[in-house]
C-alpha positions as MATLAB code, in Angstrom:
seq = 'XXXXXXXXXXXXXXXXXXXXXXXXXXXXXXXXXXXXXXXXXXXXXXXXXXXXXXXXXXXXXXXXXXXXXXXXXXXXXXXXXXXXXXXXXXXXXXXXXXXXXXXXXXXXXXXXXXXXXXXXXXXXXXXXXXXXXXXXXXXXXXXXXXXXXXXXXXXXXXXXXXXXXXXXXXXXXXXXXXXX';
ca = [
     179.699  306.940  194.834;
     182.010  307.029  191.807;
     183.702  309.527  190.978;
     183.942  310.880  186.878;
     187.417  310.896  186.899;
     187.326  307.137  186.980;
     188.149  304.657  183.898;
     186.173  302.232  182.193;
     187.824  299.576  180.745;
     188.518  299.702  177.365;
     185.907  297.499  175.573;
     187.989  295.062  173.440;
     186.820  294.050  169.821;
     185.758  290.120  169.685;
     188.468  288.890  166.672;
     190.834  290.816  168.858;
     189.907  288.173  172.126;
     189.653  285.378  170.170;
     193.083  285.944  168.696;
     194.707  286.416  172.527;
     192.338  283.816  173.779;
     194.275  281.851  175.912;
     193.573  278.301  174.231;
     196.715  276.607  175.218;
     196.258  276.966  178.620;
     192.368  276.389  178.898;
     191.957  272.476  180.568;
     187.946  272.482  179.598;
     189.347  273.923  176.004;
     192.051  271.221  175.661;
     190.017  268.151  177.111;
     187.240  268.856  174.376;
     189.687  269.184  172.043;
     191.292  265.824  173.218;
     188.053  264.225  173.192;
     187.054  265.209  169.240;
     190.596  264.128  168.288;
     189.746  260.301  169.752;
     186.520  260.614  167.531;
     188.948  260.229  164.588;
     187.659  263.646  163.862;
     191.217  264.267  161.828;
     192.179  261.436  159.869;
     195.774  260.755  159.223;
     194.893  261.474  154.912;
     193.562  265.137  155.713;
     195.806  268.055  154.342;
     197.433  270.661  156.790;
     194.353  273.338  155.375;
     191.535  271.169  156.319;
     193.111  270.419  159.988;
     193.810  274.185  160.342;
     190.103  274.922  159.255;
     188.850  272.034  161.471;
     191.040  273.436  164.706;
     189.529  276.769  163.709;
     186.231  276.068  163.427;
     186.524  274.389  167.066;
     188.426  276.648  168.781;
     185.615  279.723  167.154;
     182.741  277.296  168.704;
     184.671  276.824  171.917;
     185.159  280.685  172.018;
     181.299  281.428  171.042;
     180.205  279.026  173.961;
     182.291  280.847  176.491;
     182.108  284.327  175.650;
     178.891  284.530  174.695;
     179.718  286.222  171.853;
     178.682  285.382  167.810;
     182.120  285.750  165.296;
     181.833  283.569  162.282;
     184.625  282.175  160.894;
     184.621  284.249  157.797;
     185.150  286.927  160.456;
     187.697  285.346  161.843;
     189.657  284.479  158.517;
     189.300  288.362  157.235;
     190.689  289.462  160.825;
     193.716  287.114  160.717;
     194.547  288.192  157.190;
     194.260  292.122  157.837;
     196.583  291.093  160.846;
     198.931  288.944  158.643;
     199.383  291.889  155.589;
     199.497  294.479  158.619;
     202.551  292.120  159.716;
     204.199  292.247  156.045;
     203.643  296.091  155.575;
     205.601  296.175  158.955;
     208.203  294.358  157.657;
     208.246  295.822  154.177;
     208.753  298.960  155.726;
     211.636  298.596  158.561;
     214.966  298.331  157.597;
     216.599  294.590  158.512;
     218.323  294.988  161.297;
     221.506  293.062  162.759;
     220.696  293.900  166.190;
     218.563  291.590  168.361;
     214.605  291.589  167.494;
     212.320  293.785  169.373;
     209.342  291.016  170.437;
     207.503  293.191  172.322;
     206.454  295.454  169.167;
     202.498  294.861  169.387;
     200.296  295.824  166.253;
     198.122  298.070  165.868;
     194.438  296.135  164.909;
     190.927  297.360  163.834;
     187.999  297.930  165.439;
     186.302  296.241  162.720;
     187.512  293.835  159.780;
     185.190  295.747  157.484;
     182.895  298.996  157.323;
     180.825  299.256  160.371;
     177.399  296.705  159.910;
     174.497  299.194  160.257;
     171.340  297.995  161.225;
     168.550  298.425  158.126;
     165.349  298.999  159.312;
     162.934  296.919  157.283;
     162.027  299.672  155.099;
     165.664  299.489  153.898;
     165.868  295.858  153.741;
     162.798  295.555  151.773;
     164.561  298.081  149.202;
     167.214  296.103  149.110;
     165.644  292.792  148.225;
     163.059  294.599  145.847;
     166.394  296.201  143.767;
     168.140  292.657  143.993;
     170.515  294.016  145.892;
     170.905  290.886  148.533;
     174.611  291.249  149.193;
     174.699  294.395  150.576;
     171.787  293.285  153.491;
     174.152  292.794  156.937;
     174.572  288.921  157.686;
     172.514  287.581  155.368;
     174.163  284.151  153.937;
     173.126  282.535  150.912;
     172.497  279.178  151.106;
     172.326  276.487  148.156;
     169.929  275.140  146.871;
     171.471  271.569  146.283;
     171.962  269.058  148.710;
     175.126  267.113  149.821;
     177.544  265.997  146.997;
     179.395  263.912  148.930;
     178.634  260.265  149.197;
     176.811  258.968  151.795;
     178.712  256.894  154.813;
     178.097  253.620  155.471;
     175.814  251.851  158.576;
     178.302  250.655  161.105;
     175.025  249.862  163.444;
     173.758  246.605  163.124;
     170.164  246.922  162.120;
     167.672  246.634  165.267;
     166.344  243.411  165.768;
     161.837  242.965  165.336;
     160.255  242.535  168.475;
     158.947  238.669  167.178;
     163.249  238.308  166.600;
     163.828  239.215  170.713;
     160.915  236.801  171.763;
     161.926  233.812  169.555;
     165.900  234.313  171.183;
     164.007  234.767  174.380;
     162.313  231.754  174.542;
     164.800  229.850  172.949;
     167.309  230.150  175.976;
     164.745  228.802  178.657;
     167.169  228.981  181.978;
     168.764  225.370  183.253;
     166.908  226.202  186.854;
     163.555  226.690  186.013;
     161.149  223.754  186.290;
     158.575  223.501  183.184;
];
């Protein structure tokens, strides 16, 4: 039996794993990795922001598949920034020392990046859509209505031969050792 007096481990936020997840270190993490970056997946014209959001976004999917949890990278980009003014407010407010640097200072973080999500029961959410009111519905994304902007890529495949184009090649190479 347990007893009462016995701890439970301290349930730790999702941004707040992600951010210690140990990525460097992770071989199945680092081969995928290795194996998107041979794709050409980076190209050597792509800015320093779009190969930070592109590392992101992997290292968020690598962490979702793992886990089995479900942060978005909006999540993820809120969390680091509350974490990056926490880290200026810090500095802003201790005097500069000339003595060595204290490393092992650790931050205090949120539970949450914003207000606690409460679950709407449909009642609610049906409010909500009826006053217009779409952006205060939990996880709801809005999605455009265009389509792609960008140009299309180009075929590298070479187009797949007709079935009469295979027979004619066929029957064109009649083998040397055959008899007819």
């Amino acid at each position: 039996m347990s007893s009462s007096s016995e701890s439970r481990p301290a349930t730790i936020n999702p941004l707040e794993q992600f951010t210690t997840y140990p990525f460097d270190t992770d071989q199945t993490y680092q081969q995928g990795l290795a194996s998107i970056l041979a794709g050409n997946a980076l190209s050597d014209n792509s800015s320093l922001d779009e190969r930070d959001e592109l590392l992101r976004r992997i290292k968020i999917f690598y962490f979702n598949k793992t886990t089995g949890n479900s942060i978005t990278i909006d999540e993820v980009k809120a969390y680091e920034q509350s974490l990056n003014q926490q880290d200026l407010e810090l500095e802003s407010l201790s005097p500069p020392s000339t003595g060595p640097v204290d490393t092992t200072t650790t931050v205090p973080t949120p539970s949450q990046t914003n207000e606690d999500t409460k679950i709407l029961s449909f009642a609610e959410i049906k409010e909500l859509i009826e006053a217009g009111r779409l952006d205060e519905i939990p996880n709801n994304k809005i999605i455009p209505d265009s389509l792609n902007d960008e140009t299309p890529s180009a075929s590298l495949v070479p187009a797949r031969k007709k079935p009469w184009e295979i027979v004619s090649e066929n029957q064109g190479a009649i083998p040397q050792d055959v008899e007819v």
